[in-house]
N, C-alpha and C positions, 0 to 999 in steps of 0.2 A: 594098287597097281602091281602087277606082279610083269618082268621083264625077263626074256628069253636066257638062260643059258647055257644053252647052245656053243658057245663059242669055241676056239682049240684052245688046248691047256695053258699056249703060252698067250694068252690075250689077255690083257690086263681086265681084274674084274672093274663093272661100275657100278655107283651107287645108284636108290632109288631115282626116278625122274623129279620127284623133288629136289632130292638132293643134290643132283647135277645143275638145278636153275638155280639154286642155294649158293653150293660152290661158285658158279658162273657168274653170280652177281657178288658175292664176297670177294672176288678178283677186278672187281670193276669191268667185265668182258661185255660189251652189248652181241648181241644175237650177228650182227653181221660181221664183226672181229672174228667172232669164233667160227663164222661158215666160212671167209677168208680165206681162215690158215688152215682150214681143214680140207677146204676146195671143193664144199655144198651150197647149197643153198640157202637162204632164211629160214625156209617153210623146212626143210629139213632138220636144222637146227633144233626149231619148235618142235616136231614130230619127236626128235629124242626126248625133250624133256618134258613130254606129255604123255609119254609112254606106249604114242601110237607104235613108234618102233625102234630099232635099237642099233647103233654104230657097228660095222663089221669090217677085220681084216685091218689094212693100214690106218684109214679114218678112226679106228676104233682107238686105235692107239697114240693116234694124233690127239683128239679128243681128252681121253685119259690125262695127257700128259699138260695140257690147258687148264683144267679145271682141276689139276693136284690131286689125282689118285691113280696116278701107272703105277704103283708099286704095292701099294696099299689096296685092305677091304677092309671097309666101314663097318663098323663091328655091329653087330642088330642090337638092341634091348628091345624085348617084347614084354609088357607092360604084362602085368602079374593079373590072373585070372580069378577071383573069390570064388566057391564054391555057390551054386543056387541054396541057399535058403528062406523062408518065410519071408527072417529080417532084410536077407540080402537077395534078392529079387536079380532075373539076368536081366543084362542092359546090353541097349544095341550100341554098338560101336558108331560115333560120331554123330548122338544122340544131342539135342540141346534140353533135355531135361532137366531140372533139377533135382541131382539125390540126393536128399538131406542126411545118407550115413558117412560119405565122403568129402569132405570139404573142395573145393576148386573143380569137380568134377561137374560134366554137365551131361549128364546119363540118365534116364528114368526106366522102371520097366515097361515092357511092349505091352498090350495088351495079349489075350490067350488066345481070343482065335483071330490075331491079324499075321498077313501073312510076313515072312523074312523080307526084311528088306534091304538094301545096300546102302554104304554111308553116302552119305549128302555129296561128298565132292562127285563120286559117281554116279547119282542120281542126276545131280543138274547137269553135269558134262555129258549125259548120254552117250558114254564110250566104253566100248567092251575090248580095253587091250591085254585082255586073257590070252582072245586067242592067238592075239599075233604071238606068242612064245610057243604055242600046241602045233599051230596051221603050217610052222615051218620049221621043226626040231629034227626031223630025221632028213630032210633035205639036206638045210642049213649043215650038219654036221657032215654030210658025204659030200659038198662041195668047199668045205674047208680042209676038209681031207683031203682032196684030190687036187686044191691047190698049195699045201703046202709039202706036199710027194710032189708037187713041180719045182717049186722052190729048191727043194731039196736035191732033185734031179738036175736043175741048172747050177746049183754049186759046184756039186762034183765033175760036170764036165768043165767048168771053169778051172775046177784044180788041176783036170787030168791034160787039158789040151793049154792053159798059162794063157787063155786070151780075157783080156776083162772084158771085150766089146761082148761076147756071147753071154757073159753072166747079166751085164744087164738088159741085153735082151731077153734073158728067160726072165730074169725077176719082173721087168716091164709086162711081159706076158700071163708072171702068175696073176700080179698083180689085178691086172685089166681084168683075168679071170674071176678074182676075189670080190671085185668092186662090180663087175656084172653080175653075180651069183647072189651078193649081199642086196643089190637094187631089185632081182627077182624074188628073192624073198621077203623083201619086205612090200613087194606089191601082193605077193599071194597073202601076208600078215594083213594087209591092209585091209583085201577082200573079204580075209574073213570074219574083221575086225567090224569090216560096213555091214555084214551077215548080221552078226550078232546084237549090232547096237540097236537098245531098247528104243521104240517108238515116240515120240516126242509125252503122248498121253499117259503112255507107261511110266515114261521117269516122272510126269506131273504127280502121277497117283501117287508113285513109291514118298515122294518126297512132300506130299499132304500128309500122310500117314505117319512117314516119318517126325513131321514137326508140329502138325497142326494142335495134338495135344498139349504138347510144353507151354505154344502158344498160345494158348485158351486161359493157363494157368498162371502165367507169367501176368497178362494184358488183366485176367484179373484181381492181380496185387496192383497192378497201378492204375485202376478207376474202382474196384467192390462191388463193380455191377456185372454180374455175367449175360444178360440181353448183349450187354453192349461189346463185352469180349468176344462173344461171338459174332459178332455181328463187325468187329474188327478183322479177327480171322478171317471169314469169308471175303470182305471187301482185298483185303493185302492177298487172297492167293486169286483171286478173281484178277487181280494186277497183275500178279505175278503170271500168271497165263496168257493174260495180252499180252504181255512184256517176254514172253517166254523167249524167246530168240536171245535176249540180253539176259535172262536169267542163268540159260540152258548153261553158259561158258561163264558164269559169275564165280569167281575164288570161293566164295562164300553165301553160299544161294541161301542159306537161313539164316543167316545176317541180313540178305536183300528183303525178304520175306517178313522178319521180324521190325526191322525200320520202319517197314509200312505199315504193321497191325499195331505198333505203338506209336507212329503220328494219326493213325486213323483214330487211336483210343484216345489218346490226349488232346485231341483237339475240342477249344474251348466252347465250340456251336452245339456240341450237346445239350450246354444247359441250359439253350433255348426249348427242348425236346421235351414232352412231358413225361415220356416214360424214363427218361436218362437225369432227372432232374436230382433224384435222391439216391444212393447209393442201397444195393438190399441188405439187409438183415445181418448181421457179422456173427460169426461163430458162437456158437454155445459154449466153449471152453473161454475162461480167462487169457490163459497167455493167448492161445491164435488170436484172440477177438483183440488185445493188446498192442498186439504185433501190428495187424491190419488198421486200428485206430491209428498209431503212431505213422505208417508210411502214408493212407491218405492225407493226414496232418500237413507233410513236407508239402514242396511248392513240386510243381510238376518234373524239372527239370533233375534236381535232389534226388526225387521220389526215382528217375529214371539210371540215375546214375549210380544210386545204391543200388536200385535190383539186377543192372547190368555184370556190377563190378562183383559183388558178393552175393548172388541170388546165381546168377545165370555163370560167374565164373568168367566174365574176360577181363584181360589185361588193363591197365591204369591205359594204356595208349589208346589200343582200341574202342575203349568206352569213350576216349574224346572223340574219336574219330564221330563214332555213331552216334555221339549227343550232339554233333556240332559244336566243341568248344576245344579249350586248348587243354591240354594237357594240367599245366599247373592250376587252369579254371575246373578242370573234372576234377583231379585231388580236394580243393578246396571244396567243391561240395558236397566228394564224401567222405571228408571228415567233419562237416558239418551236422549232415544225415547222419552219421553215425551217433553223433555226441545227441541228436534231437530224439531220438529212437533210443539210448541207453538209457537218457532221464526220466521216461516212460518206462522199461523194462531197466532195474536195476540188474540183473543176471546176467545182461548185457556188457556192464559195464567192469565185471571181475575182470575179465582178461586184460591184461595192461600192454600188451604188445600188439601193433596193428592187427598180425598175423593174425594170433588167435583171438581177437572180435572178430575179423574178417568170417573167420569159419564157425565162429558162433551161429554170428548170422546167416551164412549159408545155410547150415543147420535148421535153421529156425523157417527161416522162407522158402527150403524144400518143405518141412513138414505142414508149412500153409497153406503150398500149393500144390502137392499131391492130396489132398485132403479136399480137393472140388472135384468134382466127377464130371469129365470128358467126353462121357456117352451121346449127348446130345450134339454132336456135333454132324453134320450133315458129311453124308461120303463125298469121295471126290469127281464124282459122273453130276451131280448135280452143279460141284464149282463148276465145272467145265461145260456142260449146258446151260447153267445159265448166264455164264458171262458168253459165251457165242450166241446166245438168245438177248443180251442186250444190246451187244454189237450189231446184231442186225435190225435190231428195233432203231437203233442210232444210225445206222448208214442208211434207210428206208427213211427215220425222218426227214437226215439233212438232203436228199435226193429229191423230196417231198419239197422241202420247205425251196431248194434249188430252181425246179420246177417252175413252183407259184410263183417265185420272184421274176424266173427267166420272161413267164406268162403276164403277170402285171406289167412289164418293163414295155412286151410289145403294144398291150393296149394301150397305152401310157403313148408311145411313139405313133401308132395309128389313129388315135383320137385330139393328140393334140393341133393345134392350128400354128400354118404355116410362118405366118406373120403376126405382130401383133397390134392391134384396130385400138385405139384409145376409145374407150365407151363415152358415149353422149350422157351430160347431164341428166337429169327428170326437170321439168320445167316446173317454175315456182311465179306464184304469184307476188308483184311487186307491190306494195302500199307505199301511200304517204307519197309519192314525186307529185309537185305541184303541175298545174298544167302548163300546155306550149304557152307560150308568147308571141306575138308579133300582132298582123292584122288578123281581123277574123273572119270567116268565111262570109263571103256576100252572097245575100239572100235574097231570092226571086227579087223582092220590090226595089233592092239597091240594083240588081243589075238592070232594070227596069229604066230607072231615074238615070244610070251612067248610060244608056243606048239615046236616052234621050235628050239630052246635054246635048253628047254628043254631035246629033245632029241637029242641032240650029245653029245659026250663025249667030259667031262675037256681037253684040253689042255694048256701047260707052265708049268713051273715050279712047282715041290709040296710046298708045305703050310710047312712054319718052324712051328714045334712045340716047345714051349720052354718049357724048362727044368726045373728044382727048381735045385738053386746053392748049 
């Protein structure tokens, strides 16, 4: 980030925009304290310390005086430059490579005919605040001029005519002057800030190029299969491109990027896979092929936390962060890793201070992993086509699949019945019931016999009737 200045002689210089969110939170300040007392905004706030623009006039000095540097300038150290040669190759600045000639360092060389490309925080932020310092420098300094020949001009008539009411109204008026001149310039900084910022696919590319190789080379120290490294790779920047909107503004966009091509590589359903089943071939030299024996050896987790911490160079902290574990749980396994990996390579194990194992091993896992060759790796118009050609394979299915369902649903409601009819048995044949009982049907010759009973008259005897005694 480079920051305007512009400013008049007597304005307190400030530190990078790092440095000012640094300072700010080493104060315990949150973003709205500090807009408060300065009498901006939040979004202002953030704009300084992201370098889209830069405090002017009073605020600048209000500012200054918050975050502990009105008096003071941050002294620079610019990090010592090696001369190109054979052994020492140039390296791009904020590089996640491993170079096995410097220990803690995560640099590699570029390849020769890719083009320049910017470090990673400015690639995934897609912000060009260059020019806000260029688009407003010869402005910026004639209206700092002209209001401090105000200022100066309301002093002296304060002195000559003894009224204080006039001095602060001229100061009130530079002021307003200063604080309107500083809010146009930093809209013009701004404009030419949104001019300049690279294209969403722009930064994608820059920052494929940027890291996809390290990442090829890293993903294949921790599986020995390079199908599959690649094939990591690709998946994690393929995310990363759907995801780009949260990537674009990520502190750390190739941490976001590498998290994902090492849960992509380490996950256990490969060795479902027939081609991922066996790892290929290991090195023709003893010690690499050693080396490489000894960390597929470790357990996954081990394997990841060495190559983080001494392989790639980060911190004891943020390798817990990025393993998911705690802190005292990352040390513990790598110095475990360590001691399983020295018992394999004795040369390993001379160094008696963490320190230098620590950089042995760096040492040792840049030169394993600069030793695979990177060329196969697919450009970045292809990531980017074909994850926008899976996505719309995917949004056309589930539109599809939407559809059919919306469509069965209505046949479903148009053919079903209103009510519902309990269905009629099937009729079955009964066996075995004995037959009716009672009298039986009379038959032509009995009805015959009863018609003719019937009519003839009683004869014999009449019927006693009894009497009550």
């Amino acid at each position: 980030m480079t920051q305007s200045t512009t400013g008049t002689p007597t304005s307190p210089p400030l530190p990078s925009p790092k440095e000012r969110r640094r300072l700010r939170e080493a104060k315990s300040l949150s973003e709205a304290q500090v807009a408060a007392a300065v009498g901006v905004t939040r979004a202002t706030v953030r704009a300084w310390e992201t370098g889209r623009t830069s405090p002017r006039g009073r605020k600048r000095e209000v500012y200054a005086r918050l975050i502990g540097t009105g008096g003071t300038r941050p002294a620079s150290h610019p990090s010592p430059v090696k001369p190109a040669t054979p052994n020492n190759p140039p390296r791009a600045v904020g590089s996640d490579v491993m170079d096995p000639t410097e220990p803690g360092t995560t640099t590699a060389p570029e390849p020769a005919e890719a083009t320049p490309t910017r470090p990673a925080e400015t690639v995934a932020t897609g912000t060009a605040a260059v020019g806000t310092a260029v688009a407003g420098t010869a402005e910026t300094a004639a209206v700092e001029t002209v209001a401090t020949g105000t200022a100066e001009t309301a002093t002296v008539a304060t002195v000559a005519t003894g009224t204080a009411e006039t001095a602060e109204t001229a100061e009130t008026e530079a002021a307003g002057e200063t604080d309107a001149a500083a809010e146009a310039d930093a809209a013009e900084g701004a404009e030419g800030a949104e001019r300049a910022r690279p294209s969403p696919a722009e930064a994608f590319d820059a920052l494929y190029r940027h890291a996809a190789p390290a990442l090829y080379r890293q993903t294949y120290l921790l599986t020995g299969r390079r199908a599959l490294s690649r094939e990591a790779v690709g998946k994690a920047f393929e995310l990363a491109w759907q995801r780009w909107p949260e990537v674009a503004v990520d502190r750390d966009p190739v941490g976001w990027v590498r998290a994902a091509a090492y849960e992509h590589a380490m996950s256990p359903w490969h060795r479902l896979r027939r081609e991922h089943r066996h790892p290929d071939p290991p090195p023709e030299a003893p010690g690499p092929r050693a080396l490489l024996d000894a960390l597929l050896a470790l357990p996954p987790s081990y394997r990841r936390t060495l190559l983080l911490h001494d392989g790639v160079g980060l911190g004891l902290p943020e390798t817990a962060a990025e393993t998911e574990a705690s802190t005292p749980a990352a040390a513990g396994r790598l110095m475990t890793a360590r001691a399983s990996v020295a018992e394999q390579l004795p040369e390993l194990a001379e160094p008696s201070a963490p320190a230098g194992q620590s950089a042995l091993l760096h040492e040792h896992l840049g030169a394993l992993a600069l030793a695979q060759p990177a060329a196969s790796l697919p450009v970045p118009d292809l990531i980017r086509t074909g994850c926008e050609r899976k996505a719309q394979l995917w949004t056309r299915a589930a539109i599809a699949f939407t559809v059919l369902l919306i469509g069965l649903t209505l046949i479903t409601l148009a053919t079903a019945p209103t009510r519902y009819e309990t269905p009629q048995s099937p009729p079955q044949r009964v066996e075995g019931v004995p037959p009716l009982g009672g009298p039986q049907k009379l038959t032509p010759l009995d009805k015959k016999l009863q018609k003719k009973l019937g009519g003839e008259l009683v004869r014999g005897p009449g019927r006693l009737v009894p009497r009550a005694g």
